[in-house]
GUTORVEX-812369 format. One record per residue: residue in three letters; x, z, y of N, C-alpha, C, O in turn. Coordinates in nm, 4 decimals, decimal comma. Layout:
<sites>
<code = ALA n_x = X n_z = Z n_y = Y ca_x = X ca_z = Z ca_y = Y c_x = X c_z = Z c_y = Y o_x = X o_z = Z o_y = Y> $
...
</sites>
This chain:
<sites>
<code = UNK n_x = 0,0837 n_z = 0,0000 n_y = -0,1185 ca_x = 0,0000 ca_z = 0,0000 ca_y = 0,0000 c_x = 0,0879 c_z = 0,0000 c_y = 0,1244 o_x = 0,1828 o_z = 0,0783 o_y = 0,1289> $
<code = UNK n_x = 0,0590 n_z = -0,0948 n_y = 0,2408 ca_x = 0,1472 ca_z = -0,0813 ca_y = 0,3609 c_x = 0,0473 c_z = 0,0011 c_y = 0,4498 o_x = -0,0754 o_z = 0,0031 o_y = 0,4591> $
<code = UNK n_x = 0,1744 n_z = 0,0839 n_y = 0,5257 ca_x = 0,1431 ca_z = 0,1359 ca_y = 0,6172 c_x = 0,1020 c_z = 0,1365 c_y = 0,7484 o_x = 0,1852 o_z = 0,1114 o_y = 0,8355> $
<code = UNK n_x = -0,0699 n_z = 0,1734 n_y = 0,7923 ca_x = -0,1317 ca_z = 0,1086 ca_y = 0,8782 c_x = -0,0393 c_z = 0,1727 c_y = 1,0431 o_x = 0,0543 o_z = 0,2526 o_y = 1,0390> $
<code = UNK n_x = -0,0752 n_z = 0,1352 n_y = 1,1240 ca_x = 0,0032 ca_z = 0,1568 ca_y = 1,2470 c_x = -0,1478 c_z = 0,2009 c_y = 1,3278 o_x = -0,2609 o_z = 0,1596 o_y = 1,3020> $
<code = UNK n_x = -0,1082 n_z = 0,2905 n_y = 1,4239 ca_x = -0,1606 ca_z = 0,3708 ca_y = 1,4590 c_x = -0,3552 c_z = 0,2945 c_y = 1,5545 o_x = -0,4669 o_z = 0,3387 o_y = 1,5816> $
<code = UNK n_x = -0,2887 n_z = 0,1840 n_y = 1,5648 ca_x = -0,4023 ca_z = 0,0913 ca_y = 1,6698 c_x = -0,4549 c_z = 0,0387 c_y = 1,5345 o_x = -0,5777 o_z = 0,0445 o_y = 1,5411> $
<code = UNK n_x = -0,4193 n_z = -0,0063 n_y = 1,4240 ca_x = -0,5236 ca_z = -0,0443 ca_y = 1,2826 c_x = -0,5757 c_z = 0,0972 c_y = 1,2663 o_x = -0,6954 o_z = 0,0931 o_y = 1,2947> $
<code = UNK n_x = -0,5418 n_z = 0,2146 n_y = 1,2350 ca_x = -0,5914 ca_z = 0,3407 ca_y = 1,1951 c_x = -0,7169 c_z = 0,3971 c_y = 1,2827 o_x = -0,7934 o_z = 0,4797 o_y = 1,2330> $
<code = UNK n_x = -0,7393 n_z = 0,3346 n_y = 1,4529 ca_x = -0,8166 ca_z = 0,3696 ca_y = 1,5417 c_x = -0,9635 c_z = 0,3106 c_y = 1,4955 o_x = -1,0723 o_z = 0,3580 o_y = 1,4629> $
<code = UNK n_x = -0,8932 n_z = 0,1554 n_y = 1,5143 ca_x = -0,9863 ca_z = 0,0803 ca_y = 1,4988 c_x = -1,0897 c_z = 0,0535 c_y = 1,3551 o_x = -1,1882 o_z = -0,0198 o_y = 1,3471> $
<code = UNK n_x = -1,0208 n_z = 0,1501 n_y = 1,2378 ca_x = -1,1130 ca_z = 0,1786 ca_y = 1,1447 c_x = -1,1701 c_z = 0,2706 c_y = 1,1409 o_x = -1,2796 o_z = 0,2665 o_y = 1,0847> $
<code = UNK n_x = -1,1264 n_z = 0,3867 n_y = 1,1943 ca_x = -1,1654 ca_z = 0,5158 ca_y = 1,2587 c_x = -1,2871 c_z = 0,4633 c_y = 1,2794 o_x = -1,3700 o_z = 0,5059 o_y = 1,1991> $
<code = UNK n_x = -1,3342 n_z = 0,3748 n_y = 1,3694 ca_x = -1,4867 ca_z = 0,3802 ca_y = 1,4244 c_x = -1,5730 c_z = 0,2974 c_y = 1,3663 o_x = -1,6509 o_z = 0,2330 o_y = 1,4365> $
<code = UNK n_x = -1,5731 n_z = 0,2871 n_y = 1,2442 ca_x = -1,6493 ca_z = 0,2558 ca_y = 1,1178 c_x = -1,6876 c_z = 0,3824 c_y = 1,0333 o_x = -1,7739 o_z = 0,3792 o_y = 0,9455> $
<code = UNK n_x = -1,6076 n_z = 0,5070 n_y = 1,0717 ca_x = -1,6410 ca_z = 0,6216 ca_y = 1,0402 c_x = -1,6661 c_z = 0,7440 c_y = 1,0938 o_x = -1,5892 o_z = 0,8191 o_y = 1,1538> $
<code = UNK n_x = -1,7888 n_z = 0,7579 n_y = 1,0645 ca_x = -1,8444 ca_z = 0,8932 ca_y = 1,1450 c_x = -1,7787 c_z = 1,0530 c_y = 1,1101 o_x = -1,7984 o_z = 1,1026 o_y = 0,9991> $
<code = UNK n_x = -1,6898 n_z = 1,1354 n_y = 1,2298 ca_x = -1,6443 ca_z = 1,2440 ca_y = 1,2028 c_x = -1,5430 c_z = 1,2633 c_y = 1,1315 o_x = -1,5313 o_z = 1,3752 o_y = 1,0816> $
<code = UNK n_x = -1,4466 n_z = 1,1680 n_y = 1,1067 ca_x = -1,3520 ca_z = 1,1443 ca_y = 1,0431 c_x = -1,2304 c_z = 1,1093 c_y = 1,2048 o_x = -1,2768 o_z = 1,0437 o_y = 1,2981> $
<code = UNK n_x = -1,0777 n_z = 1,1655 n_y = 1,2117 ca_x = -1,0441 ca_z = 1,1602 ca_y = 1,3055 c_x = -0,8795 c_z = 1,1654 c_y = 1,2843 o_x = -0,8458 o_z = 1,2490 o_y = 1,2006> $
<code = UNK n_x = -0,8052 n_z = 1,1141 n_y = 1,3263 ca_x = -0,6526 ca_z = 1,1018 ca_y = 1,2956 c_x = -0,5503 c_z = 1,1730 c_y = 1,3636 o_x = -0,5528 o_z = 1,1539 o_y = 1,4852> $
<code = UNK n_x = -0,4534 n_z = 1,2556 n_y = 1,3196 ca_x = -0,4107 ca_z = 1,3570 ca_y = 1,3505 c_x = -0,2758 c_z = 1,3467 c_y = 1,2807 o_x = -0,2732 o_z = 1,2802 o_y = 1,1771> $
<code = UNK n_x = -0,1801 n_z = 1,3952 n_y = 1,3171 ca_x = -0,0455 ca_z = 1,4170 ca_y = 1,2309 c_x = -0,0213 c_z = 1,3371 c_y = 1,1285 o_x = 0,0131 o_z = 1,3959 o_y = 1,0260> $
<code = UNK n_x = -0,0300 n_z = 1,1915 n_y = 1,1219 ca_x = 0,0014 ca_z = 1,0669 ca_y = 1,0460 c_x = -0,1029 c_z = 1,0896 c_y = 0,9018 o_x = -0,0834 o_z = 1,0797 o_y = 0,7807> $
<code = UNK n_x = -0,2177 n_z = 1,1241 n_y = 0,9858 ca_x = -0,3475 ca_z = 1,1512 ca_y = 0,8060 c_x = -0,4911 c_z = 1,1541 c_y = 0,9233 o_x = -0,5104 o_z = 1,1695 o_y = 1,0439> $
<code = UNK n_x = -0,5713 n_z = 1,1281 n_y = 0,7950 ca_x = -0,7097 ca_z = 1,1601 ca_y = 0,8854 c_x = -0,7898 c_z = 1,2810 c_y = 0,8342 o_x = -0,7658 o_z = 1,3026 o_y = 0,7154> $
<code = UNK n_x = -0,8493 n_z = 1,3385 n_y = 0,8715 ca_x = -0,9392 ca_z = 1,4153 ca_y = 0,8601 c_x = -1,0689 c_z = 1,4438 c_y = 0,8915 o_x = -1,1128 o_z = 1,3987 o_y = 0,9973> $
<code = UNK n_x = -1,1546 n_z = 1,5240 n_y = 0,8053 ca_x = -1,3132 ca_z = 1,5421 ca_y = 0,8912 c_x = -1,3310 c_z = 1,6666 c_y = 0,8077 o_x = -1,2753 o_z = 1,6662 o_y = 0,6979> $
<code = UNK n_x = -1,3967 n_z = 1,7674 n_y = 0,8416 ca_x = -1,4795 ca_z = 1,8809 ca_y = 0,8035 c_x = -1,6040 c_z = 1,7992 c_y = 0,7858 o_x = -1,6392 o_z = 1,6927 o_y = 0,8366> $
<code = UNK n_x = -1,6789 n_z = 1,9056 n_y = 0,6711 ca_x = -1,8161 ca_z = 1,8849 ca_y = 0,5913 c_x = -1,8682 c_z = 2,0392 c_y = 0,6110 o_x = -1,8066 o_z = 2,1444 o_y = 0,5934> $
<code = UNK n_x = -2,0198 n_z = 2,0133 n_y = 0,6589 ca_x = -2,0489 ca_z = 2,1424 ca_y = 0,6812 c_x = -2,1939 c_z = 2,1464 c_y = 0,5487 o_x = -2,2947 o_z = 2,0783 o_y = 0,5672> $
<code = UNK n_x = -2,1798 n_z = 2,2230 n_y = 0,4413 ca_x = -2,2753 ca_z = 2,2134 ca_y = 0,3199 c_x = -2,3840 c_z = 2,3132 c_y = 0,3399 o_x = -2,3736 o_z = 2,3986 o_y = 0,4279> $
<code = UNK n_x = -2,5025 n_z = 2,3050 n_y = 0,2508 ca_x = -2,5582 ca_z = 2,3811 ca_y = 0,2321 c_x = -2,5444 c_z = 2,5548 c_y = 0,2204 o_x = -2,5949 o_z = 2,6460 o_y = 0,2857> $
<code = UNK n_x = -2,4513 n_z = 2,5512 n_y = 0,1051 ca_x = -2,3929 ca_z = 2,6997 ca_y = 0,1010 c_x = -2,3324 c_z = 2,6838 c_y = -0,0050 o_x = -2,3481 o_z = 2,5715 o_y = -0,0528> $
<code = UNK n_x = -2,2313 n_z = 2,7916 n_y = -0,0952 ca_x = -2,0746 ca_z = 2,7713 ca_y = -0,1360 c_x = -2,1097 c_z = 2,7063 c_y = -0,2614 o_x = -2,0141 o_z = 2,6406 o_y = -0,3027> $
<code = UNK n_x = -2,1874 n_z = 2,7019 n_y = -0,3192 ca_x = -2,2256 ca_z = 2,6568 ca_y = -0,4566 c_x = -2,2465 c_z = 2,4910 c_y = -0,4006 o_x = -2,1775 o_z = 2,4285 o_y = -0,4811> $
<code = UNK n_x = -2,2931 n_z = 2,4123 n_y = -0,3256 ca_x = -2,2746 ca_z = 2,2985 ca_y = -0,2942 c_x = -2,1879 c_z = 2,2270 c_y = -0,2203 o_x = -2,1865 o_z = 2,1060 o_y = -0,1974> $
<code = UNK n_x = -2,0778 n_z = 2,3580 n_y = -0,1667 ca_x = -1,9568 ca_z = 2,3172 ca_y = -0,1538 c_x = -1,8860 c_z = 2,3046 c_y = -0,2441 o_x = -1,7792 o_z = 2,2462 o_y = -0,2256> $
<code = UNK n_x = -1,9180 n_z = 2,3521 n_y = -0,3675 ca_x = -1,7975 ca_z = 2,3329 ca_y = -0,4613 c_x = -1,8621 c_z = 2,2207 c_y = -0,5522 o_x = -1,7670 o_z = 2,1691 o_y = -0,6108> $
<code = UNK n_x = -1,9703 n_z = 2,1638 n_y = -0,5882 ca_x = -1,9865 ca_z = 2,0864 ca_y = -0,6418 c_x = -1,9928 c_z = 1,9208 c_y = -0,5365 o_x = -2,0130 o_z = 1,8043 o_y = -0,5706> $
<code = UNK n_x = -1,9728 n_z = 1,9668 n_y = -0,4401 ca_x = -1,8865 ca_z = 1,8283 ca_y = -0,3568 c_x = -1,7730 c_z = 1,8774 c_y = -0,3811 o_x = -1,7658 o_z = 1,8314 o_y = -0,4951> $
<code = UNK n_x = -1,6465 n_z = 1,9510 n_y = -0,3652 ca_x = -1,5588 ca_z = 1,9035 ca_y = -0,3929 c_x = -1,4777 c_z = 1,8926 c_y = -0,5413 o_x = -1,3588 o_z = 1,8810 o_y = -0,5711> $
<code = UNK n_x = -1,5878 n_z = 1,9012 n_y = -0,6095 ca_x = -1,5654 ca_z = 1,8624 ca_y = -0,7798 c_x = -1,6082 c_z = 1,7492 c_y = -0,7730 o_x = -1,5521 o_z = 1,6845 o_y = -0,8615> $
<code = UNK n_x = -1,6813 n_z = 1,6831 n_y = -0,7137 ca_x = -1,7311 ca_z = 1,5260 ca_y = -0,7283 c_x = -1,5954 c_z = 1,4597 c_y = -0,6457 o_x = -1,5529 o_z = 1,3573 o_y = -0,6993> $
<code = UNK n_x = -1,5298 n_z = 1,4993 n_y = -0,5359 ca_x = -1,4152 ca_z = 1,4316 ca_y = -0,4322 c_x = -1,3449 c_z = 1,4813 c_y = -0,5218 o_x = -1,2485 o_z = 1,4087 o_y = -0,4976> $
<code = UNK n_x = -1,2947 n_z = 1,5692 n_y = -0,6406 ca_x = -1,2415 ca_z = 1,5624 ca_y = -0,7362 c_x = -1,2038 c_z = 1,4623 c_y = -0,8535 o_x = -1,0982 o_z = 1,4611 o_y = -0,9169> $
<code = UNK n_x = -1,2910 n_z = 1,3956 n_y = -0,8652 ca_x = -1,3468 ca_z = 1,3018 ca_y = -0,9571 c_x = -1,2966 c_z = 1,1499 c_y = -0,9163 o_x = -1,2226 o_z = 1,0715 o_y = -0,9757> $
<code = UNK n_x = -1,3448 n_z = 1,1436 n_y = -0,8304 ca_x = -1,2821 ca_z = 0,9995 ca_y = -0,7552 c_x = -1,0938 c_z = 1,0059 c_y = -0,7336 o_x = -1,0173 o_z = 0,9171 o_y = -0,7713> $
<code = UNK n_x = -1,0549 n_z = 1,1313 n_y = -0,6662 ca_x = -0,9116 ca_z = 1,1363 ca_y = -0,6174 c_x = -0,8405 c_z = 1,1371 c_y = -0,8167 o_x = -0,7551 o_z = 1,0519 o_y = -0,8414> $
<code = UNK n_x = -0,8693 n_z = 1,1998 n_y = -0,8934 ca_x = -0,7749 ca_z = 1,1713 ca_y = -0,9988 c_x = -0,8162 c_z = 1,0355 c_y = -1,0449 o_x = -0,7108 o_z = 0,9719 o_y = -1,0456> $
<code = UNK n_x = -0,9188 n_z = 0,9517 n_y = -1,0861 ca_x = -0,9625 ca_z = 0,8547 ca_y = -1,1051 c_x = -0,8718 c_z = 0,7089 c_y = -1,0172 o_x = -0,8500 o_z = 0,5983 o_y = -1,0668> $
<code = UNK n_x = -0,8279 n_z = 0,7641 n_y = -0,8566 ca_x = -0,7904 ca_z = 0,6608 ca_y = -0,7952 c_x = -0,6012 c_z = 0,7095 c_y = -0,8009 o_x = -0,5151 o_z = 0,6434 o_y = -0,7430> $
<code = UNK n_x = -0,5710 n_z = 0,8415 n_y = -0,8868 ca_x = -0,4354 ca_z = 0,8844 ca_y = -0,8517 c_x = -0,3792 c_z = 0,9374 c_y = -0,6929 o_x = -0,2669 o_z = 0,9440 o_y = -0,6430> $
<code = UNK n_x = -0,4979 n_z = 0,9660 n_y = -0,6502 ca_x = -0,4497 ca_z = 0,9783 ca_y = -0,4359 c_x = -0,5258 c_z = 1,1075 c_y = -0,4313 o_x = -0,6449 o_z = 1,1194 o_y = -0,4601> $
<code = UNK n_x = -0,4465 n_z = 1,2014 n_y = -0,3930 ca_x = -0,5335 ca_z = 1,3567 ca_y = -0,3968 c_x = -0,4991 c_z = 1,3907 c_y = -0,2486 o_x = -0,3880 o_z = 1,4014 o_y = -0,1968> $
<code = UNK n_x = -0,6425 n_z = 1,4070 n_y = -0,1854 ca_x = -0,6325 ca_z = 1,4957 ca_y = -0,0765 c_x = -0,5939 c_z = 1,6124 c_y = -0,0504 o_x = -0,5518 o_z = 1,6867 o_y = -0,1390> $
<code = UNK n_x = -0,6019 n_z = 1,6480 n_y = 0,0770 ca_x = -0,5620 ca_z = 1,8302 ca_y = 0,0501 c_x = -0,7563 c_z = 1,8758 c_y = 0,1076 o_x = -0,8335 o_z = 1,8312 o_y = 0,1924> $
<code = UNK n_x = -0,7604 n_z = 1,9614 n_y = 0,0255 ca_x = -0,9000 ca_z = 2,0067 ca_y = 0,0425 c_x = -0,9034 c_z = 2,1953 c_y = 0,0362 o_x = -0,8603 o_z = 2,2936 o_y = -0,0241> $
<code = UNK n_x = -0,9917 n_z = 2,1486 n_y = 0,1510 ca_x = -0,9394 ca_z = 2,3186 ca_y = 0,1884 c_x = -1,1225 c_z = 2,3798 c_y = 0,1962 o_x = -1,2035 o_z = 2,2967 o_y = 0,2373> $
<code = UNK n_x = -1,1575 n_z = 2,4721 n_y = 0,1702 ca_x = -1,3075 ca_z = 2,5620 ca_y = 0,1404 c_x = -1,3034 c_z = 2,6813 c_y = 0,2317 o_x = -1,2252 o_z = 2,7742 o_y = 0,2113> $
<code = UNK n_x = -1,3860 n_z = 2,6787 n_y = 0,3304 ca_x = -1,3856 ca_z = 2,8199 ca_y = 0,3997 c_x = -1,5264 c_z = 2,8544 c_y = 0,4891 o_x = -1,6354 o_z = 2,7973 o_y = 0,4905> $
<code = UNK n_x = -1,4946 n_z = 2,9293 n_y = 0,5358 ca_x = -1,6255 ca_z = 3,0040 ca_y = 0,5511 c_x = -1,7688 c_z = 2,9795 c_y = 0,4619 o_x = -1,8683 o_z = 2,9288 o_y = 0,5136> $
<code = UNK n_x = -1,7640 n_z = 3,0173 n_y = 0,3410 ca_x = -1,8266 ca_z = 2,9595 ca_y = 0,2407 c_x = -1,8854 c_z = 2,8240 c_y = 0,1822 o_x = -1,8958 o_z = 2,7721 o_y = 0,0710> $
<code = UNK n_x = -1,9287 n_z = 2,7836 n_y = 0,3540 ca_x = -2,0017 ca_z = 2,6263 ca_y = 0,3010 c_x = -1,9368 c_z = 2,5079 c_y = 0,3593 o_x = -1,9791 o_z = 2,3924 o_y = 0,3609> $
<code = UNK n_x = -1,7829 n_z = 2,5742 n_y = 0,4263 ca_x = -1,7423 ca_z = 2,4470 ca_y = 0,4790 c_x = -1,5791 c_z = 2,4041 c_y = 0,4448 o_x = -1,4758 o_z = 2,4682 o_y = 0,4257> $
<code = UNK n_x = -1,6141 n_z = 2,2659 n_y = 0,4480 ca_x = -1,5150 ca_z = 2,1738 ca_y = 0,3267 c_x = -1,4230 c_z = 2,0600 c_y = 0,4660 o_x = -1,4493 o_z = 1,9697 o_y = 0,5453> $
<code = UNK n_x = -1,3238 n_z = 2,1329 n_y = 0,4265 ca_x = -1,1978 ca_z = 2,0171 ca_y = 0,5566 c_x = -1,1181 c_z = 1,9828 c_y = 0,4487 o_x = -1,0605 o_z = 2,0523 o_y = 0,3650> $
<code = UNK n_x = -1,1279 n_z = 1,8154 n_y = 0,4724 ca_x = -1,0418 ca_z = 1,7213 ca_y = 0,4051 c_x = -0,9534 c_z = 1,6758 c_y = 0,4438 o_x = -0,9673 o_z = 1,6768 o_y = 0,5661> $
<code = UNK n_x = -0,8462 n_z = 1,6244 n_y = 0,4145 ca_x = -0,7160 ca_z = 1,6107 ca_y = 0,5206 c_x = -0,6583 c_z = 1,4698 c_y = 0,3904 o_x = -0,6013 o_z = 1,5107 o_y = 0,2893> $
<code = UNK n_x = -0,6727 n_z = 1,3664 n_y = 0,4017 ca_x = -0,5935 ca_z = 1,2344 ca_y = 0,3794 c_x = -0,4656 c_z = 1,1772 c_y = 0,3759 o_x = -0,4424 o_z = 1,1405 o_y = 0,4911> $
<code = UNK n_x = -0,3884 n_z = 1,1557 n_y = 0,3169 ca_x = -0,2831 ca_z = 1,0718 ca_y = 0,3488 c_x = -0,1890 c_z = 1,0173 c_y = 0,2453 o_x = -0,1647 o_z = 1,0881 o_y = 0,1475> $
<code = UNK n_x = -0,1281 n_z = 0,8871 n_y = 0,2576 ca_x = -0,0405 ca_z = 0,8414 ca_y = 0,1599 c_x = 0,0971 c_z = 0,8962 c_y = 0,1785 o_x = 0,1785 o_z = 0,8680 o_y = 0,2664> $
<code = UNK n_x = 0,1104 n_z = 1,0017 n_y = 0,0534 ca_x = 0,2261 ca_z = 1,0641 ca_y = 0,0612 c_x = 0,3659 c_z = 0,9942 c_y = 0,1060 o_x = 0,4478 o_z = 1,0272 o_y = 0,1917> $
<code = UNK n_x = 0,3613 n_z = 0,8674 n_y = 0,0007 ca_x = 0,4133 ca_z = 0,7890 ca_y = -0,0390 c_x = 0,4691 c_z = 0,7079 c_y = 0,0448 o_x = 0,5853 o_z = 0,6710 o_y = 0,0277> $
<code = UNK n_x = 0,4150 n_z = 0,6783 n_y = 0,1206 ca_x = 0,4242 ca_z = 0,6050 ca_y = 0,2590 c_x = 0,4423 c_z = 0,6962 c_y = 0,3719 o_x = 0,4823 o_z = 0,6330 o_y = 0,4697> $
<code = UNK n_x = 0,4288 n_z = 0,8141 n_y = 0,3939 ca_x = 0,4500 ca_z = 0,8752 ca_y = 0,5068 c_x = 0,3300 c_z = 0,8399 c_y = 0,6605 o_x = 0,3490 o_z = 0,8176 o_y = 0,7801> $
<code = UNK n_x = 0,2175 n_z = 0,8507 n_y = 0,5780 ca_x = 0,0904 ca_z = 0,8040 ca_y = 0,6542 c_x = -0,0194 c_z = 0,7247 c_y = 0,5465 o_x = -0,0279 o_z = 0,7074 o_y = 0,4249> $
<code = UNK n_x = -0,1141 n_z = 0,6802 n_y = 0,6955 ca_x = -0,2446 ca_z = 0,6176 ca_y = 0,6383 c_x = -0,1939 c_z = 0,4719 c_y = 0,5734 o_x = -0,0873 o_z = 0,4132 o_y = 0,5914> $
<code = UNK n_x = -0,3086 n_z = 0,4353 n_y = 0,4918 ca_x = -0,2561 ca_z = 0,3467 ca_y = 0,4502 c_x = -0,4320 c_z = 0,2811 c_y = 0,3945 o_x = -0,5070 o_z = 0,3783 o_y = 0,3863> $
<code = UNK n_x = -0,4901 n_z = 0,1765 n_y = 0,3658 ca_x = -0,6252 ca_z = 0,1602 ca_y = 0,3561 c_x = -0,6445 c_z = 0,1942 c_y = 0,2619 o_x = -0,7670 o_z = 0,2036 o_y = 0,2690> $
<code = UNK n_x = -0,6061 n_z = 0,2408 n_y = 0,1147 ca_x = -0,6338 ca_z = 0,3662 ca_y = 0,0274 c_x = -0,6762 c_z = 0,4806 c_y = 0,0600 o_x = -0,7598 o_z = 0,5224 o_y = -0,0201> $
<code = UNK n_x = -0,6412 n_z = 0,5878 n_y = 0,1912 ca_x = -0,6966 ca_z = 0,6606 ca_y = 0,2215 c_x = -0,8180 c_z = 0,6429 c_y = 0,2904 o_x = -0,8978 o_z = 0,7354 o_y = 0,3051> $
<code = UNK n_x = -0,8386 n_z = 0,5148 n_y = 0,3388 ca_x = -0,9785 ca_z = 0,4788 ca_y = 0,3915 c_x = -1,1267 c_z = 0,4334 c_y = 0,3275 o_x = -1,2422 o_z = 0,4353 o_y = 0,3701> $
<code = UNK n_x = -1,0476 n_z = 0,3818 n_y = 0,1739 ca_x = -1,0972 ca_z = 0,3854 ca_y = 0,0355 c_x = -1,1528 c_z = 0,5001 c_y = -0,0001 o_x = -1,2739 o_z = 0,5024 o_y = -0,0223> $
<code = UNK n_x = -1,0814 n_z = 0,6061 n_y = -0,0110 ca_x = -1,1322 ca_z = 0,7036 ca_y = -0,0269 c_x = -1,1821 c_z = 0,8090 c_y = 0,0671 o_x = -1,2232 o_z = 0,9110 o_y = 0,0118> $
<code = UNK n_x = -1,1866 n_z = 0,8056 n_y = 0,1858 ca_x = -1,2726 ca_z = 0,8218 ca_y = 0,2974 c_x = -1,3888 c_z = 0,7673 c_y = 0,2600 o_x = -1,4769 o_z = 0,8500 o_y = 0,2367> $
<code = UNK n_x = -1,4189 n_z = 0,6481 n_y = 0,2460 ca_x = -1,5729 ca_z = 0,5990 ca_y = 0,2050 c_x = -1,5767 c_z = 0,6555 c_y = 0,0862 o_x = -1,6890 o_z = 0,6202 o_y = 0,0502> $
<code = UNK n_x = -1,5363 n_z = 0,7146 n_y = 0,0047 ca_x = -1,6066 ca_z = 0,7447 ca_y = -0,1422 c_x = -1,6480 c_z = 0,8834 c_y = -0,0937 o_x = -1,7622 o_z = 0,9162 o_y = -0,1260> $
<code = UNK n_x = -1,5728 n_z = 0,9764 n_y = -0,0180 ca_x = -1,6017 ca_z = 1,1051 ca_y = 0,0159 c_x = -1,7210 c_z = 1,1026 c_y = 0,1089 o_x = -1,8065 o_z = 1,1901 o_y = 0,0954> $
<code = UNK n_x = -1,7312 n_z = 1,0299 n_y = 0,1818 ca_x = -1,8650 ca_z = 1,0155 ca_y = 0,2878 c_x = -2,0091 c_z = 0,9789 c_y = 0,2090 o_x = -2,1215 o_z = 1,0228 o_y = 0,2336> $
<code = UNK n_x = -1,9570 n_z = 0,8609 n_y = 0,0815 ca_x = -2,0907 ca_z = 0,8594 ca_y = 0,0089 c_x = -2,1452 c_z = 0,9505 c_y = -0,0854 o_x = -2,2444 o_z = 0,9361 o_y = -0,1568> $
<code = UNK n_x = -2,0454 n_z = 1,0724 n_y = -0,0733 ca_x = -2,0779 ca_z = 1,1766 ca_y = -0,1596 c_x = -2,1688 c_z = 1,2931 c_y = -0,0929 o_x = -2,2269 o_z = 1,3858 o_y = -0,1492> $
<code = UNK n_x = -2,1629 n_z = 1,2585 n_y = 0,0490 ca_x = -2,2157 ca_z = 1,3430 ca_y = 0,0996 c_x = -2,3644 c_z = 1,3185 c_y = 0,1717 o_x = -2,4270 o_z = 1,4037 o_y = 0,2347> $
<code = UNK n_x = -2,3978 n_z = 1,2049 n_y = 0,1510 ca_x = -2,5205 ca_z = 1,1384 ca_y = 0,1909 c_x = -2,6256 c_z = 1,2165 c_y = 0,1376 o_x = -2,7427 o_z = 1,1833 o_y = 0,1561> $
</sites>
């Protein structure tokens, strides 16, 4: 995967709602129902990240809320794999 540059990373940015780029990764908080449907979203964003080999960092706090944080290790940034899986995490939450 090549590494997107910061004006490609914007401009896909706004194809996505609440999702936002920060320290060479993107991120968005998910605010759930309550902790039991936080954890079965992030067992489903589980599912997809070993399936595609690209694991986010996923962090659980204040019981129902889920911050995802993106990036191709590998590359040292975004890369449209993490935007791949940006859309799989957003359709999980529909």
């Amino acid at each position: 995967m090549a590494l997107l540059d910061e004006t490609d990373i914007h401009n896909k940015l706004k194809n996505f709602s609440g999702w936002n780029y920060s320290d060479k990764q993107i991120q968005k908080e998910f605010k759930l129902k309550d902790f039991s449907s936080a954890l079965d979203f992030v067992n489903r964003i589980g599912k997809d990240a070993e399936a595609m080999n690209h694991h986010p960092d996923i962090f659980i706090h204040s019981y129902n809320k889920v911050k995802i944080i993106i990036s191709t290790h590998s590359e040292s940034g975004v890369t449209d794999k993490d935007f791949y899986l940006a859309k799989k995490i957003d359709d999980h939450n529909k």
